[in-house]
Each structure stands twice: as structure tokens, then as C-alpha cells.
C-alpha positions as CSV (number, residue, x, y, z in Angstrom):
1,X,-134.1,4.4,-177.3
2,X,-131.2,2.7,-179.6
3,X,-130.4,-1.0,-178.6
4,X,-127.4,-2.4,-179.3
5,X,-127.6,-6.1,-181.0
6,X,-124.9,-8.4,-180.2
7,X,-123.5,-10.0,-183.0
8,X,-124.0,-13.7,-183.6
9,X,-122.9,-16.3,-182.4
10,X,-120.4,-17.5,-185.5
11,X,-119.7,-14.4,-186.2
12,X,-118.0,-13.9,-182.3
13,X,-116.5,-16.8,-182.5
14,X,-114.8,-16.3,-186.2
15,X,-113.2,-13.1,-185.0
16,X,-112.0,-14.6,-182.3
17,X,-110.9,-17.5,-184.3
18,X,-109.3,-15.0,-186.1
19,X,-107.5,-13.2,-182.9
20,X,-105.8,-16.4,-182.2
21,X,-104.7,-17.0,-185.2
22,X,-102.7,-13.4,-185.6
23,X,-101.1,-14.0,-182.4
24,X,-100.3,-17.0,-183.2
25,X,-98.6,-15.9,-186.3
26,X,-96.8,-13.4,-184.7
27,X,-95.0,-15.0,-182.0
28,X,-94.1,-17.8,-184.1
29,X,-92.8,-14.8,-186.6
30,X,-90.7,-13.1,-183.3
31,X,-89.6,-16.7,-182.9
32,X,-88.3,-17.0,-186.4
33,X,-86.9,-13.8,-186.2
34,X,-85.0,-14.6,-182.5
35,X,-83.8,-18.1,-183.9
36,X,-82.4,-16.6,-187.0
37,X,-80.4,-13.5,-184.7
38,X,-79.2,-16.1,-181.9
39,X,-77.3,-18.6,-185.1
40,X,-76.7,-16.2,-186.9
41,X,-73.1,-15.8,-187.6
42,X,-73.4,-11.5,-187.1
43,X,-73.5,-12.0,-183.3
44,X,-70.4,-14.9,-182.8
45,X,-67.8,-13.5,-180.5
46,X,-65.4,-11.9,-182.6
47,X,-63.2,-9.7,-180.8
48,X,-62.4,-9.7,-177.2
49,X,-60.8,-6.1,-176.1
50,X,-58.8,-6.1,-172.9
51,X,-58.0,-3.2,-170.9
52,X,-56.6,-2.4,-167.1
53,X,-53.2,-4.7,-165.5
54,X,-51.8,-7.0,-168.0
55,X,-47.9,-6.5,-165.7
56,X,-47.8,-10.1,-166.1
57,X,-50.1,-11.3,-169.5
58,X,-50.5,-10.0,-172.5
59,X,-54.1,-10.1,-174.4
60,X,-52.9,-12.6,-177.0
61,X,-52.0,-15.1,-174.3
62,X,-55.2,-14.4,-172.3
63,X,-57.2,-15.0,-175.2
64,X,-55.7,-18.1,-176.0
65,X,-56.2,-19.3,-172.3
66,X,-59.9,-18.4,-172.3
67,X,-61.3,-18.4,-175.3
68,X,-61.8,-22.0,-175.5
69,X,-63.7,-21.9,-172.4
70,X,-66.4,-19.8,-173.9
71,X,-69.6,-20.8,-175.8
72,X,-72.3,-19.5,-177.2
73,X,-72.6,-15.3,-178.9
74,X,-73.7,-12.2,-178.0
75,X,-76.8,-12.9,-176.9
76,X,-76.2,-16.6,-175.1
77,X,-72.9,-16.2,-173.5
78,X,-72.9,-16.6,-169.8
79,X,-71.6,-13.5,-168.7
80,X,-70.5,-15.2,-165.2
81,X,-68.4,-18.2,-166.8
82,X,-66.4,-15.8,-168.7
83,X,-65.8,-13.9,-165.6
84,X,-64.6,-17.1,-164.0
85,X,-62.9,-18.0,-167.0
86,X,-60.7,-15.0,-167.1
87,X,-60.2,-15.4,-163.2
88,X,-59.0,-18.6,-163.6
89,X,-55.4,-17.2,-165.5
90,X,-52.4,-17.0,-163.3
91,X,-52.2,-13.6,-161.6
92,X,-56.0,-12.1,-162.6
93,X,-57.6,-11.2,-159.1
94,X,-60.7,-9.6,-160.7
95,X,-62.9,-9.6,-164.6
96,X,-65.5,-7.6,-165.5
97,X,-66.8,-8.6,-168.4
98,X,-69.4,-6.9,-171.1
99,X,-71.1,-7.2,-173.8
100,X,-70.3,-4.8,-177.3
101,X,-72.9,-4.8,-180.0
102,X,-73.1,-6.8,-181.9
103,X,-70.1,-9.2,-181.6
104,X,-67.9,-8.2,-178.9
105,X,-66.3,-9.2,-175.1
106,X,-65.0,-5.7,-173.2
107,X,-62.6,-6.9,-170.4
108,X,-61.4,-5.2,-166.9
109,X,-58.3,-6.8,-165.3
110,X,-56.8,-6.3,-162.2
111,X,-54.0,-8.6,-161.1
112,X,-52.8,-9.4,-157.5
113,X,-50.1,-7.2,-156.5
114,X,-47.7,-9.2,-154.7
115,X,-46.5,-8.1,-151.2
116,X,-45.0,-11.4,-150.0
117,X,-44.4,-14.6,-150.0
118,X,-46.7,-17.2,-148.4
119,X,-45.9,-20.4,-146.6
120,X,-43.2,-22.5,-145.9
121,X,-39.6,-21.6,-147.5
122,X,-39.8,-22.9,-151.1
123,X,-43.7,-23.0,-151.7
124,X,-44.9,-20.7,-154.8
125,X,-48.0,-19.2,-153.3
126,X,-48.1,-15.5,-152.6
127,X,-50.0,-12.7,-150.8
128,X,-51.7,-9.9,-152.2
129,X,-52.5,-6.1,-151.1
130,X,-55.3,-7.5,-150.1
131,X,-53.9,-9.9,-147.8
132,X,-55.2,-12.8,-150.0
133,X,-53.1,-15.8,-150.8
134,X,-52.8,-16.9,-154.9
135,X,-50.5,-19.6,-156.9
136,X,-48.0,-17.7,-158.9
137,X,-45.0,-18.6,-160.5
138,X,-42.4,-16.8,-158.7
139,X,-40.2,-16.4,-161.3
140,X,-42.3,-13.9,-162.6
141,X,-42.2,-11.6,-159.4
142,X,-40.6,-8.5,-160.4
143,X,-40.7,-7.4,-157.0
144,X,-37.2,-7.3,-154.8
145,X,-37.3,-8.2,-151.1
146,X,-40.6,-9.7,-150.2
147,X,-41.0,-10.5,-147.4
148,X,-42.3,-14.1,-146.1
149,X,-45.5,-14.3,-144.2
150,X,-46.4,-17.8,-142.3
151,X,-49.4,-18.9,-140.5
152,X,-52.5,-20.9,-140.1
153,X,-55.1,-21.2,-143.0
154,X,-57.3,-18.4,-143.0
155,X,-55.3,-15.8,-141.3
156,X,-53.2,-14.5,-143.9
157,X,-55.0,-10.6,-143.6
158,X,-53.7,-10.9,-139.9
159,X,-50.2,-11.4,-140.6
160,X,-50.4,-9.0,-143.2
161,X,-51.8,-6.6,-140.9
162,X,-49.3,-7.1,-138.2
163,X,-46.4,-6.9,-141.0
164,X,-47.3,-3.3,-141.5
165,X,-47.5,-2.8,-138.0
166,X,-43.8,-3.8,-137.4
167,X,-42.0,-2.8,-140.4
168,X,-41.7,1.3,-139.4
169,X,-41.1,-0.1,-135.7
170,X,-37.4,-1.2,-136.8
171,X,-36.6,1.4,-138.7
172,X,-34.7,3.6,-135.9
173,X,-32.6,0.6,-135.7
174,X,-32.1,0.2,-139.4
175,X,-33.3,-3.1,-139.3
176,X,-36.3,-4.6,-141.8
177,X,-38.6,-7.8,-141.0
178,X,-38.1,-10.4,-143.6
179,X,-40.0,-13.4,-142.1
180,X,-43.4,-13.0,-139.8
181,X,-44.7,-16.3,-138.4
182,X,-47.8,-17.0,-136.3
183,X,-47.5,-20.1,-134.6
184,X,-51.1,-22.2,-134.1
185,X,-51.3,-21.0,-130.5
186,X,-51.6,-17.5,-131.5
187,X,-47.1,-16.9,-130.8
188,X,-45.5,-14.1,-133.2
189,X,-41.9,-14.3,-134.1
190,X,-40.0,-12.3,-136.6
191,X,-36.5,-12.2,-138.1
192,X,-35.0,-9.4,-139.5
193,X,-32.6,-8.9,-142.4
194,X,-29.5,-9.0,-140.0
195,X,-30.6,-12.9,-139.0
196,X,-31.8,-11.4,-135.5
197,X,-35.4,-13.8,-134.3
198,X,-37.4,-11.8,-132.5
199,X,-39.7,-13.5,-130.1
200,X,-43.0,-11.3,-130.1
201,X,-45.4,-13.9,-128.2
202,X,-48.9,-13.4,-127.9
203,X,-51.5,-10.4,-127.5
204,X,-53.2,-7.7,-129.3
205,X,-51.6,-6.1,-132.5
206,X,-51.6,-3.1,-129.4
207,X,-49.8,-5.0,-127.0
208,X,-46.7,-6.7,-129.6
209,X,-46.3,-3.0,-131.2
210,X,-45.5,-1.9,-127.1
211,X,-43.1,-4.7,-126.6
212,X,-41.4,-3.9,-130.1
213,X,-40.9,-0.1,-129.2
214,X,-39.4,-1.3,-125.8
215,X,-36.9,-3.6,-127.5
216,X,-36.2,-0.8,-130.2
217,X,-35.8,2.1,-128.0
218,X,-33.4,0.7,-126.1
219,X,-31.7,-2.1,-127.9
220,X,-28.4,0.2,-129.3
221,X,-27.9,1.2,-125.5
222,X,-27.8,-2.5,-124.0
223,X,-26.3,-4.3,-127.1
224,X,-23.6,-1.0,-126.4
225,X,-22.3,-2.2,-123.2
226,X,-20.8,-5.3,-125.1
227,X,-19.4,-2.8,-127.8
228,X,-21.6,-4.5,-130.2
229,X,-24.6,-2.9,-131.8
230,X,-28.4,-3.7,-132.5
231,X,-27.2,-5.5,-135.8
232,X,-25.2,-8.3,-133.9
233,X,-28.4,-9.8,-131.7
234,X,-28.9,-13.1,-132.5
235,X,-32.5,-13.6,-131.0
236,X,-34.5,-11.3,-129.1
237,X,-37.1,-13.0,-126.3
238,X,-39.3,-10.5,-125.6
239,X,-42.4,-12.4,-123.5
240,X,-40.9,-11.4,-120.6
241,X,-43.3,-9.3,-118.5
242,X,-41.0,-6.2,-117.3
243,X,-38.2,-6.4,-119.7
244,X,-36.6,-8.7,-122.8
245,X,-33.8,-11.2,-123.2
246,X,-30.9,-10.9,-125.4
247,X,-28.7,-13.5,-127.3
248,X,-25.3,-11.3,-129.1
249,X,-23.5,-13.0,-131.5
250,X,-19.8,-13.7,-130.1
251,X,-20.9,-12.8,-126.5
252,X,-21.3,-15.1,-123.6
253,X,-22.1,-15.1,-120.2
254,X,-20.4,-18.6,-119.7
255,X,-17.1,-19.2,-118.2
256,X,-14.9,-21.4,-120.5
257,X,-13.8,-22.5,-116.5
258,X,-15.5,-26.2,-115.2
259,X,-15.8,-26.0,-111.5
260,X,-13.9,-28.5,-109.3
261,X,-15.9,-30.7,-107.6
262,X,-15.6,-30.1,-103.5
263,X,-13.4,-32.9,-101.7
């Protein structure tokens, strides 16, 4: 039977000496070799190519605006900051940012779309599809005949929502909502392009799109009886439970007579 010696003692420990010191050598080569790649001047950001919505910037402009904003290249940018970066120009909604070997940025826009105003009359801050509220300059809408949406903080997809509910609701009365508010205690009231308020109150998107078909269906036959039609209301109360009150513009219900007082 063969028996296998072990080697000596020194000799075991001068190949593993040895062991070390190859690996050793190599990772401070690879370490060399990453330094030199991450400064060298190959992999700096040297083109940024932007593609999708640019309705309201241009890529010279958006470069401009972000590329002070980035640091590092290729290999050290922080893919997230540049996303924010990007975000942070008027009208971007969304970036998605990538990486091209070896030193380039690939760039997906999408803008807001704007479907109406938001706030107060005279405030600059808009509403998207998506029923989320941005800072825009309005001069730049190219849009005609937003409407303006107003309501607590936070509920902006709401009014949205009920805006879309309402607008094919006046139709058959040739009418169009330009202003929806939502009052803090939950109260809806529109006005329409002829100046008409309408006074939704409160409930359901269910329960204010049954009160609005009310009014609607039978608005021309009651605004009729005064020869005026749906176009001449000036405010329209409809909280009441069985039926709606009407103001018409050069109608009253007031005698111009002052009653004599009894002797």
C-alpha cells in the first residue's frame, strides 16, 4: 500500500504565502483597472437623447435646466437624482432615465396634460388627466376653455371625477360647466358658461348626477312658462328634496306694490 506524505511544513506555508499574494495582486490590479474606467474621461456624460412630450420644452432648454444638476459618469451617476432632476422642469410629470454605453443619458418624457384650472380665480396651478395638481405658467396653455376646478387640498381626483360626470349632463340644454367647487362641508356648486350657479349640495357622485338630470330634463319647460329659456336662469337651488328652485334673469315674483298699513 502507497502512503501519501504531506509536504512540509515551509513548503505549505510558502504556497500559501504564495496564494495570498496572487490574490492580492489581482484585486489591487481589478482595482487599478475600475479606478482608471470610473476617471476616465471615455465614460463622462456626453450626450443626453430625449424622446416622448416635449409640447411645452425643447431638449436644448431641458438640458440646460438639468444638466448642472448631474454629477458623476456612466458608471457613478445616480440614476434616481436625474430622474428627479428632470421631474423638477416645469410641465414634466414623469423621467425615465437610462444608461447608453459608454457615455450616454436616454430620456422618456411625459408632460401633464392640462384639463383645468386649479384654485382660486387668478392662481397659476393646474390639473392634469390624472387629476393631479402642478405649477405651470399659464401662458403657455394652449388649451381653450378649461375649465376651473376648486376644492379642499387633496381632493382634486374628486372634482375631477365629478366634472366628467356633469359635463354630458348639460348638453341637452346646450349648456357647459365652467367652474366646479366643493365647499369644506362636502357642498357642490357649478356655473355654467351662460353665468347660471347651480347649487348641487351634498351626496354621492350617484345622487348629484339624479338631481342634475331632474333639473335638465325639465328646465326648458319651466323656464318656458316665463317665455325665457334654460339660458336665462340665474341660479339653480337644487337641495330641495322633491323638486329645485329657480332664479330667471329679468323675472320676479315681487310686486313693485308696498302694502298699506291697516288703520
Amino acid at each position: 500500500m502507497t502512503e501519501t506524505l504531506s509536504a512540509p511544513l515551509d513548503v505549505r506555508l510558502m504556497n500559501a504565502t504564495a496564494s495570498a499574494l496572487f490574490v492580492a495582486v489581482a484585486t489591487v490590479g481589478l482595482a487599478a483597472v475600475l479606478w482608471w474606467g470610473l476617471r476616465h474621461p471615455l465614460f463622462s456624460i456626453a450626450a443626453i437623447n430625449v424622446q416622448g412630450d416635449l409640447t411645452h420644452n425643447n431638449t436644448v432648454t431641458l438640458r440646460a435646466n438639468v444638466a448642472p444638476r448631474l454629477s458623476g459618469n456612466f458608471f457613478t451617476l445616480d440614476l434616481a437624482t436625474a430622474r428627479e432632476a428632470f421631474e423638477a422642469v416645469p410641465w414634466v410629470r414623469k423621467a425615465i432615465v437610462r444608461r447608453e454605453f459608454p457615455n450616454r443619458l436616454s430620456v422618456q418624457l411625459q408632460e401633464h396634460q392640462p384639463v383645468a384650472y386649479w384654485g382660486a380665480e387668478g392662481e397659476s396651478r393646474m390639473l392634469n388627466s390624472f387629476g393631479e395638481v402642478f405649477e405651470a405658467n399659464v401662458d403657455d396653455v394652449q388649451a381653450e376653455g378649461l375649465p376651473r376646478l376648486h376644492g379642499p387640498q387633496g381632493q382634486s381626483t374628486q372634482l375631477l371625477a365629478m366634472y366628467r360626470l356633469l359635463l354630458p349632463l348639460f348638453e341637452p340644454i346646450d349648456a357647459v360647466v365652467e367652474k366646479l367647487e366643493l365647499s369644506e362641508r362636502g357642498s357642490w356648486r357649478a356655473q355654467l358658461d351662460s353665468g347660471t350657479v347651480v347649487e348641487l349640495g351634498r351626496g354621492t357622485p350617484a345622487e348629484i348626477g339624479e338631481r342634475t338630470r331632474r333639473f335638465v330634463r325639465t328646465a326648458t319647460q319651466a323656464t318656458s312658462k316665463y317665455g325665457r329659456k334654460p339660458g336665462s336662469i340665474e341660479s339653480a337651488d337644487l337641495r330641495h328634496g322633491n323638486g329645485y328652485a329657480l332664479r330667471l334673469r329679468g323675472v320676479t315674483t315681487v310686486t313693485g306694490e308696498t302694502p298699506k298699513p291697516r288703520k
